[in-house]
C-alpha positions in Angstrom: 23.2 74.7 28.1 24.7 74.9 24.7 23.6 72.6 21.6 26.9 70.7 19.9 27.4 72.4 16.8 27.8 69.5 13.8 30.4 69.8 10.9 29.1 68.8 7.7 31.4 66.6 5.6 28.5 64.7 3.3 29.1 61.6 4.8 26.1 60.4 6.7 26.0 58.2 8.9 25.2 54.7 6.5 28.8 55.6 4.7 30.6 54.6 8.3 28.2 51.4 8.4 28.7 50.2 5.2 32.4 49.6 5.7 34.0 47.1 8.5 37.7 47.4 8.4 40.6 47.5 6.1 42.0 44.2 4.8 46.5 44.5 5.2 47.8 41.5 3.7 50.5 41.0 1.6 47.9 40.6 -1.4 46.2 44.0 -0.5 49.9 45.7 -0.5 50.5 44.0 -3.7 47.5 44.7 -4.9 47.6 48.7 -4.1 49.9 48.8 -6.8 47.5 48.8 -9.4 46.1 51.1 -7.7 43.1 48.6 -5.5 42.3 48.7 -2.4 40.5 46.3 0.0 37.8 46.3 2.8 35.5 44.0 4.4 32.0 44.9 4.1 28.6 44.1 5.9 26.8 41.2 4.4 24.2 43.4 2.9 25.8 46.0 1.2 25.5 46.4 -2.3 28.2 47.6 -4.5 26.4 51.5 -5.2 26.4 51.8 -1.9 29.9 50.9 -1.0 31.2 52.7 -4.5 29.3 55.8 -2.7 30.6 55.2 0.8 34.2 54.9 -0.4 34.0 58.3 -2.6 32.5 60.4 0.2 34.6 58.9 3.0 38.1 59.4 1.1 37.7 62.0 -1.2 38.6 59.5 -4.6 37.1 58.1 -7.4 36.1 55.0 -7.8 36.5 53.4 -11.1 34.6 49.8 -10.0 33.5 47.9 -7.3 34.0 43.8 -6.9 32.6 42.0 -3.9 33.3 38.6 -3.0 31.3 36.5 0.2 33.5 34.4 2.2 31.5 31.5 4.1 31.9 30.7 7.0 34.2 27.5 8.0 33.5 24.8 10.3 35.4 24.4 13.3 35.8 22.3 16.5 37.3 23.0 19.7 37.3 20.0 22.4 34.8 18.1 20.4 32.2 20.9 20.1 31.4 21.8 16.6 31.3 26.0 15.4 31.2 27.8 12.6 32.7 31.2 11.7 30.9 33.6 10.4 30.6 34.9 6.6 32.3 37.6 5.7 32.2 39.8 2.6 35.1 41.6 0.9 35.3 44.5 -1.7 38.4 45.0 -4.0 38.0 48.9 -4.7 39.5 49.7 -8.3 40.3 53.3 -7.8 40.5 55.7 -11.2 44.4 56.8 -11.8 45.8 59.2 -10.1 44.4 58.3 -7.0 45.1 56.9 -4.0 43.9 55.5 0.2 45.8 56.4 3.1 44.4 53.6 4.9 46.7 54.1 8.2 45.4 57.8 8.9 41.7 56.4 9.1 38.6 57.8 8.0 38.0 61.2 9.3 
């Protein structure tokens, strides 16, 4: 039985965890224009290790990192009371020159 050969890129496996999703809103489309970009982010990550997860997962540099925490609101449905979870953003500053092509994904 053949072992699977691996491809090494430099990302390890943390880079993928540290980044949710891409935000697309009309503020993030503005916002690319000054060349930010904008993802949510797991609770816990810091901003070096999202700076570092960015640079190795897209190939850019990263001129600063600002992260913003989004709690939770309260909601009902049929008189039974919720909450959503927290969330937490980061508005990527990239350096100039540079840009994300966040609809062909991560690779």
């Amino acid at each position: 039985m053949k072992k699977a050969v691996k491809k090494k890129t430099g990302a390890q496996a943390w880079h993928y965890d540290v980044i949710v999703s891409p935000i697309i809103t009309e503020k993030s489309t503005a916002a690319s224009e000054q060349n930010k970009v904008l993802f949510n982010v797991r609770l816990d990550a810091d901003k070096p290790s999202i700076k570092a997860a960015v640079e190795t997962l897209f190939n850019v540099k990263v001129k600063k990192v600002n992260t913003l925490v989004r709690e939770g609101k309260t909601r009902r449905f049929r008189n039974v009371e919720g909450k959503l979870s927290d969330t937490k953003k980061a508005i990527i500053t990239l350096a100039e020159g540079q840009s994300v092509d966040i609809s062909a994904g991560v690779k």
